[in-house]
C-alpha positions as CSV (number, residue, x, y, z in Angstrom):
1,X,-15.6,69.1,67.7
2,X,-12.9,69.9,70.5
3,X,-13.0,73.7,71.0
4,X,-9.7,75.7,70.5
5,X,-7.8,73.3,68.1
6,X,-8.9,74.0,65.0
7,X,-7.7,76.7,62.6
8,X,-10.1,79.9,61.9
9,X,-12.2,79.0,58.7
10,X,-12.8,82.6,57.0
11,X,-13.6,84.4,54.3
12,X,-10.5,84.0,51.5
13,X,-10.2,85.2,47.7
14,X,-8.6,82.5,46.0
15,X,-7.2,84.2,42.4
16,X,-5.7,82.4,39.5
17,X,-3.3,85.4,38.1
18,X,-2.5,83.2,34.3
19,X,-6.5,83.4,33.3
20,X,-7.6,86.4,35.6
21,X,-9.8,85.1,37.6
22,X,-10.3,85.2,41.4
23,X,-13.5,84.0,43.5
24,X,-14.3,84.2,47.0
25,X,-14.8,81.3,49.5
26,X,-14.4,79.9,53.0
27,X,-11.2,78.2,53.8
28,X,-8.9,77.6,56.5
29,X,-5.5,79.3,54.1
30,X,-4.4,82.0,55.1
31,X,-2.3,84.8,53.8
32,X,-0.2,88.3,54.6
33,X,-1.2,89.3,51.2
34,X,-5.0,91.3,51.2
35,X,-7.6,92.3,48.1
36,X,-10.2,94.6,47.7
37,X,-13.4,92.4,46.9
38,X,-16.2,93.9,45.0
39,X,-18.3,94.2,47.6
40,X,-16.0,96.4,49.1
41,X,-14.6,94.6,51.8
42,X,-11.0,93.4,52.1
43,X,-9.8,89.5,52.6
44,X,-6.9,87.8,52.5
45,X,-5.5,86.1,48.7
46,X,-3.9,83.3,47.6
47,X,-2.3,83.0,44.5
48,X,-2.7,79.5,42.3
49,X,-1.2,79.0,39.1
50,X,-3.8,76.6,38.2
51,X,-8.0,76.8,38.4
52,X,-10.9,75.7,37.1
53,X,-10.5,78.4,34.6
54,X,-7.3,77.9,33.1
55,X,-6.9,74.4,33.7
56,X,-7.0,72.2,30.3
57,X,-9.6,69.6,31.7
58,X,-12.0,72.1,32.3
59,X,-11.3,74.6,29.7
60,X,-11.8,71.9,26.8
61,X,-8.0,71.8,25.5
62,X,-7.5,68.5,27.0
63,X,-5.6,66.1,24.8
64,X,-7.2,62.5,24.6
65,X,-3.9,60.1,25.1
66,X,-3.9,56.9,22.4
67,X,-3.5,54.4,25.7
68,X,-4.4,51.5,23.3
69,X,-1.7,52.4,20.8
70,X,0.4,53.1,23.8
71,X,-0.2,49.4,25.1
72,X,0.4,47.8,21.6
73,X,3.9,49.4,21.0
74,X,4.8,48.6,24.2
75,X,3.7,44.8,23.4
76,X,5.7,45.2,20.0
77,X,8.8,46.5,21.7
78,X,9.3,44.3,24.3
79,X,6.7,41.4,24.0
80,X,3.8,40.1,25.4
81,X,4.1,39.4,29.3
82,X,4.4,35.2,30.3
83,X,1.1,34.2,31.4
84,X,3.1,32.1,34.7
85,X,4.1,35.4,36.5
């Protein structure tokens, strides 16, 4: 790697404020904004509405979509596609 080009890659709490949940990792973000970990030390924060713990994929709330049924209406509606284009 070139020296000097690349951003600093630190220490950064990344917390989803909807499900309460905040974990610490190494990333390039930064932030003005600062936190109190629990081990006592301070790092920046970033704020994301959405994480692994409150989004519905990984939570178990997501809905399972009826593509088939979404396919035949579609084919009812407006008829099956010519087979020359």
């Amino acid at each position: 790697m070139k020296p000097g080009i690349h951003p600093p890659y630190g220490p950064v709490v990344f917390r989803d404020r909807a499900a309460g949940y905040a974990f610490l990792t190494r990333s390039t973000a930064t932030s003005d904004k600062t936190v109190e970990w629990e081990d006592g030390n301070t790092y920046p924060v970033i704020d994301v509405e959405i994480s692994s713990a409150s989004h519905p994929f990984y939570t178990g709330t997501a809905r399972v979509l009826d593509t088939a049924g979404r396919v035949e209406r579609f084919e009812r509606r407006y008829g099956k596609r010519g087979g020359g284009r």
